[in-house]
Backbone bond lengths (Angstrom), bond angles and torsions (degrees), N, CA, C in turn:
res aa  C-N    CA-C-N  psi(-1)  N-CA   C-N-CA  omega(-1)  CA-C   N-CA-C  phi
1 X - - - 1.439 - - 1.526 111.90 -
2 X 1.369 121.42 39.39 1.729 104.82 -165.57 1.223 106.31 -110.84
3 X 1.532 120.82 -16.48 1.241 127.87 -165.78 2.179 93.91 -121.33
4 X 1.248 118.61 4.41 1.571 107.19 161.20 1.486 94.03 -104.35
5 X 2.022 71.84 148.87 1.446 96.30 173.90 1.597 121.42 -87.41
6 X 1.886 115.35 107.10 1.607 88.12 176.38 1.230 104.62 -139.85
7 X 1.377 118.72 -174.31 1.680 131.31 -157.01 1.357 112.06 -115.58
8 X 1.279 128.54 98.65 1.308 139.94 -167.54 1.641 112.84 -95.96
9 X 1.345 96.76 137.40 1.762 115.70 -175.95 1.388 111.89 -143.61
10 X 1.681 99.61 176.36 1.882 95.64 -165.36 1.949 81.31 -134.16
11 X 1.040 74.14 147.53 2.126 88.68 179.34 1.512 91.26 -146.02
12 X 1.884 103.65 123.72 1.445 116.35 159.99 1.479 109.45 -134.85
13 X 1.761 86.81 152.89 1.468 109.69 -162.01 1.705 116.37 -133.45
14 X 1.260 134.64 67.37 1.691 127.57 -158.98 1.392 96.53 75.80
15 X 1.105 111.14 -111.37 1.563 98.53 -172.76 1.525 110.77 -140.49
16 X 0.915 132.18 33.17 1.801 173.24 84.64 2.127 92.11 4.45
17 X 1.288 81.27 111.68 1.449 95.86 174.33 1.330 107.12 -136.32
18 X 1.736 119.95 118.69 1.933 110.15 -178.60 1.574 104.87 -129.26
19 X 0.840 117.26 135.97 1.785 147.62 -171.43 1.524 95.58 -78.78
20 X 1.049 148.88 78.72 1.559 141.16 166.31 1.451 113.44 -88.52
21 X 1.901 106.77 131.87 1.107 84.47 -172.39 2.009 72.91 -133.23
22 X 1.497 119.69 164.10 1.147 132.94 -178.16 1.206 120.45 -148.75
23 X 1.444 111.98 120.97 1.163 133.79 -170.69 1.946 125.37 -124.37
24 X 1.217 118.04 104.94 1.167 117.96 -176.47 0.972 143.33 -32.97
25 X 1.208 138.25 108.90 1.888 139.12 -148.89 1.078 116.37 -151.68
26 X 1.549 132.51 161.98 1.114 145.61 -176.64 1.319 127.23 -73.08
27 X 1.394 100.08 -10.07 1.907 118.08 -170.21 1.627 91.54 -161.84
28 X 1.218 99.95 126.96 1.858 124.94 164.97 1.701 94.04 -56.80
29 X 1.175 124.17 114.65 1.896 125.89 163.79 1.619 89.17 -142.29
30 X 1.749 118.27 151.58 0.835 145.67 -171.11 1.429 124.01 -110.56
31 X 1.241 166.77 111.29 1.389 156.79 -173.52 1.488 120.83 -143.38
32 X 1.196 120.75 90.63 1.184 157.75 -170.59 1.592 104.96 -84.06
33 X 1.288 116.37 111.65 1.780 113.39 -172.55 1.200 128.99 17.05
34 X 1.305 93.97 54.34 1.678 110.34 -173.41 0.997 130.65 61.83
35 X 1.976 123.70 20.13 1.563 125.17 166.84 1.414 74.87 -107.11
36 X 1.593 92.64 -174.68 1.443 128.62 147.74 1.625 147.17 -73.84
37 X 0.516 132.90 109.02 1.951 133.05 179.84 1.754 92.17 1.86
38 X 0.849 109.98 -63.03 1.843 100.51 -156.34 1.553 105.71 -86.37
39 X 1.274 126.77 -19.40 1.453 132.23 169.03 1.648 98.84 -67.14
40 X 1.213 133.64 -47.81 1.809 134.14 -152.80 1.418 94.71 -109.91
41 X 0.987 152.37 -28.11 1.355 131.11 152.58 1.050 127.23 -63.20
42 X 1.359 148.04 -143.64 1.346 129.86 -167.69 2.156 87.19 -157.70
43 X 1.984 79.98 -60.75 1.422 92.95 -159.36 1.538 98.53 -96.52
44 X 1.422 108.66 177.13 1.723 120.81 -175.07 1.157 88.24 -91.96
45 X 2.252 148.47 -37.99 1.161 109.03 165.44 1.416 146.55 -67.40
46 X 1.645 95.59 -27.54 1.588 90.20 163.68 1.513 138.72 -57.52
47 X 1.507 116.97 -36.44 1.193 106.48 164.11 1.330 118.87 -82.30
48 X 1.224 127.99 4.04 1.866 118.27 154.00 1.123 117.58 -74.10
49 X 1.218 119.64 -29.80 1.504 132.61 164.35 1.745 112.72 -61.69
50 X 1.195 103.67 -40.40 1.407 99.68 173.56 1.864 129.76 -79.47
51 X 1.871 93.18 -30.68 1.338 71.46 171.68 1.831 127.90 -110.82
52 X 1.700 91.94 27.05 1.782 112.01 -158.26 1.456 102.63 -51.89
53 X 1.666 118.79 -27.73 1.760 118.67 -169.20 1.503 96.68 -61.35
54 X 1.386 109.80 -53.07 1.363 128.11 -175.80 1.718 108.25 -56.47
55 X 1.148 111.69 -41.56 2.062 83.14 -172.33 1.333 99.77 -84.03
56 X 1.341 132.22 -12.25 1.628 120.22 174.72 1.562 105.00 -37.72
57 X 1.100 106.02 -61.48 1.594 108.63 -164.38 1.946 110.06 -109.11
58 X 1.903 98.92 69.13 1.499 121.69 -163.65 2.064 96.45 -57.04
59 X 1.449 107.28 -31.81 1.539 101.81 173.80 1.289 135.75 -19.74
60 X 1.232 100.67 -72.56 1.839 131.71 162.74 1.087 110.15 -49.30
61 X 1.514 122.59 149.91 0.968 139.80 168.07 1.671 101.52 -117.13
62 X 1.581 122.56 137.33 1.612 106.16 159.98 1.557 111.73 -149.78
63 X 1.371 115.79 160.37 1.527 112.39 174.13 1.350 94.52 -87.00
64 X 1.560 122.29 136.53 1.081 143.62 168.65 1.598 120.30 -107.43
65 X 1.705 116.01 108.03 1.267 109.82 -179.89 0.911 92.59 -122.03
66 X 1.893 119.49 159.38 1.621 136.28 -173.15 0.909 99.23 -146.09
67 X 1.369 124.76 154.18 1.651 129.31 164.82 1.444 88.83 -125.32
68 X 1.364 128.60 120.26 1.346 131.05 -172.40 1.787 95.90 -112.84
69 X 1.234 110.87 151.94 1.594 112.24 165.44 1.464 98.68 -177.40
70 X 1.846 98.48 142.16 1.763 92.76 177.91 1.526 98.15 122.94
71 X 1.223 120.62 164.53 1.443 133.79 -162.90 1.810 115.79 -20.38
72 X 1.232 123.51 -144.56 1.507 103.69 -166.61 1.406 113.90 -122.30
73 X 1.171 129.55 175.53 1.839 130.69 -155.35 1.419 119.08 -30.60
74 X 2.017 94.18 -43.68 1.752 88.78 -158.04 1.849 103.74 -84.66
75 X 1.642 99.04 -0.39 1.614 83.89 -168.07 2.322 86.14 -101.41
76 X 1.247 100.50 -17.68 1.744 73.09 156.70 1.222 132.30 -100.97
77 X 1.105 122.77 28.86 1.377 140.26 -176.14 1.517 89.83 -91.90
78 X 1.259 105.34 -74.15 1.722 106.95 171.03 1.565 138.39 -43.49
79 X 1.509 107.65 -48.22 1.031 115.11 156.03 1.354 121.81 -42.44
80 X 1.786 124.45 -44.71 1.144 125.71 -173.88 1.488 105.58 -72.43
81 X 1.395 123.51 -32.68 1.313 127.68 -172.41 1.543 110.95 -54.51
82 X 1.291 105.60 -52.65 1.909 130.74 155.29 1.267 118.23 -26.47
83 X 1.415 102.58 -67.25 1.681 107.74 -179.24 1.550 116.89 -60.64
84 X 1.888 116.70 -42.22 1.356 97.38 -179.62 1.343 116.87 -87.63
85 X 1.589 135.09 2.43 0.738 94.68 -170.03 1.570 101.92 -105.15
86 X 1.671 112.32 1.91 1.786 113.79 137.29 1.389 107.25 -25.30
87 X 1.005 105.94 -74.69 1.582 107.58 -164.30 1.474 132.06 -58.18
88 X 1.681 102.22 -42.87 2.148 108.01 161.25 1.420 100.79 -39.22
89 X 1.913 111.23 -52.23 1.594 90.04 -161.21 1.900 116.99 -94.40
90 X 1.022 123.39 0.63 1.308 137.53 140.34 1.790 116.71 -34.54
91 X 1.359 102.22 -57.23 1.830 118.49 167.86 2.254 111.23 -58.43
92 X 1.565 75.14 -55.83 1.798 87.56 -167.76 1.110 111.51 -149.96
93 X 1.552 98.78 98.69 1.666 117.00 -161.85 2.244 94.97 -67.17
94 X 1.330 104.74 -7.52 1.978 94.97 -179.64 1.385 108.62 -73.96
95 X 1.684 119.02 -4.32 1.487 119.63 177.98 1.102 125.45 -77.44
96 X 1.362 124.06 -9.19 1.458 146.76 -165.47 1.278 98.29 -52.95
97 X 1.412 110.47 -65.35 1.390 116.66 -146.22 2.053 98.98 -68.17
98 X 1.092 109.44 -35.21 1.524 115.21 177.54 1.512 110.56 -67.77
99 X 0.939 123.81 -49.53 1.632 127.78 172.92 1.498 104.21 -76.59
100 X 1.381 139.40 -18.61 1.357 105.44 171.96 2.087 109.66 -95.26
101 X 0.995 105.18 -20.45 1.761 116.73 160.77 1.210 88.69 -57.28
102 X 1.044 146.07 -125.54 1.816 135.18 -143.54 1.380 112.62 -45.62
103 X 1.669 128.06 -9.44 1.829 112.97 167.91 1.366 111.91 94.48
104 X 1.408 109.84 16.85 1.312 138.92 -163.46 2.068 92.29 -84.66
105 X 1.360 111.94 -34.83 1.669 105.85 178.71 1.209 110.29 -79.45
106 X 1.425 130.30 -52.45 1.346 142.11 -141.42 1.811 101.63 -71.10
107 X 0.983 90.07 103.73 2.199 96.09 151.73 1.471 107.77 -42.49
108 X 1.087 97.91 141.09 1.305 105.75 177.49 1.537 117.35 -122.76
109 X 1.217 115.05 81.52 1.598 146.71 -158.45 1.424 116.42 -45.39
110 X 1.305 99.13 -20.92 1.875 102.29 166.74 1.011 123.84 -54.19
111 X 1.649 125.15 140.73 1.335 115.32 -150.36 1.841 96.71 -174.82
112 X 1.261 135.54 114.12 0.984 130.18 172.26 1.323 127.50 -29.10
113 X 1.843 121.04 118.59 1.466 104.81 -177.23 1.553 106.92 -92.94
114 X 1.694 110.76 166.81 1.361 113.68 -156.73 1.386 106.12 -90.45
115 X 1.180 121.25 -173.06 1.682 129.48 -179.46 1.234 107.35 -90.75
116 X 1.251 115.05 145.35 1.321 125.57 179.05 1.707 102.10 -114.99
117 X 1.260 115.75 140.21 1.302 127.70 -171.14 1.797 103.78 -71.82
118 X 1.084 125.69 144.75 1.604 136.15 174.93 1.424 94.37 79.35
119 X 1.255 126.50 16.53 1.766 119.54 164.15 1.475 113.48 -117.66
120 X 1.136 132.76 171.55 1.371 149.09 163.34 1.801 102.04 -61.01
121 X 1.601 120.06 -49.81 1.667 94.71 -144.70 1.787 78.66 -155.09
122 X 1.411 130.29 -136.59 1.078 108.93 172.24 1.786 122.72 -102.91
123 X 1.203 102.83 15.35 1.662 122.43 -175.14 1.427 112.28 -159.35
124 X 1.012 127.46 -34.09 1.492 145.34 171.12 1.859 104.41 -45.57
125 X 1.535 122.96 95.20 1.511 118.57 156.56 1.300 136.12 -52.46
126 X 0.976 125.86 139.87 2.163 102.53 156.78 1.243 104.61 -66.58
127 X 1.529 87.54 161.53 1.373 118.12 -156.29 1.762 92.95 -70.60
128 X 1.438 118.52 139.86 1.617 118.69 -179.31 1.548 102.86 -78.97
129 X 1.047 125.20 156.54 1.696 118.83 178.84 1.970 82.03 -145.39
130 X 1.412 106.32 141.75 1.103 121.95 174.23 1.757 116.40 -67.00
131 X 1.634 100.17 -56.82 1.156 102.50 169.62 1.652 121.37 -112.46
C-alpha cells in the first residue's frame, strides 16, 4: 500500500474504534484485520451493516481496508459503517447529503453507564430485606 493513493477516516461505535482506509479499484473487496468481510463477521447483518455506506453509491468500486479493535462485532460493524462513509465524503464532499439522510454520519452516543458505588450495577440496588 505505499505507493496507492487512499482516504483515511476514523468511525466509533461504544468502544469499537475502526481505521478505514479507501482506495480506488476495479472491484469493491473488503479486508478487515487481515480477513475478509465474510470470514470476520459472523452474521449476514453485520456485514450489511458494514458495507451499507458503500452500496449507496453501487458506481464505485473501492478497496476497503480497516484495522478494527475495541468492543464487539456489531458495534464495529458500525463503527466501520462511520468510518467509510467519513471517507466517500472526504473523496466527494456532493455525497453528504445522501449519507447524512440514511444516518450514515451521526455517532451514535450510546455508551455503557458506569457503576456507582453502594449499588449492584449502574442503577440496580441490593435487594432490601426487612430483617
Amino acid at each position: 500500500m505505499v505507493d496507492d493513493k487512499y482516504i483515511e477516516a476514523v468511525g466509533r461505535r461504544k468502544t469499537a474504534i475502526a481505521r478505514v482506509r479507501i482506495t480506488p479499484a476495479k472491484k469493491t473487496t473488503f479486508v478487515i484485520n487481515d480477513s475478509t468481510l465474510d470470514e470476520y463477521f459472523a452474521t449476514e447483518t453485520q456485514r450489511n451493516v458494514a458495507r451499507a455506506a458503500l452500496a449507496v453509491f453501487s458506481d464505485n468500486a473501492y478497496k476497503v481496508s480497516v484495522k478494527a479493535l475495541g468492543g464487539g462485532l456489531p458495534a464495529q460493524a458500525e463503527s466501520m459503517r462511520l468510518g467509510t462513509a467519513r471517507a466517500l465524503i472526504k473523496e466527494d464532499e456532493t455525497r453528504r447529503k445522501d449519507l447524512k439522510a440514511l444516518g450514515f454520519l451521526k455517532r451514535d452516543p450510546r455508551t455503557k453507564e458506569r457503576k456507582k458505588f453502594g449499588l449492584k450495577g449502574a442503577r440496580r440496588a441490593p435487594q432490601w430485606s426487612k430483617r
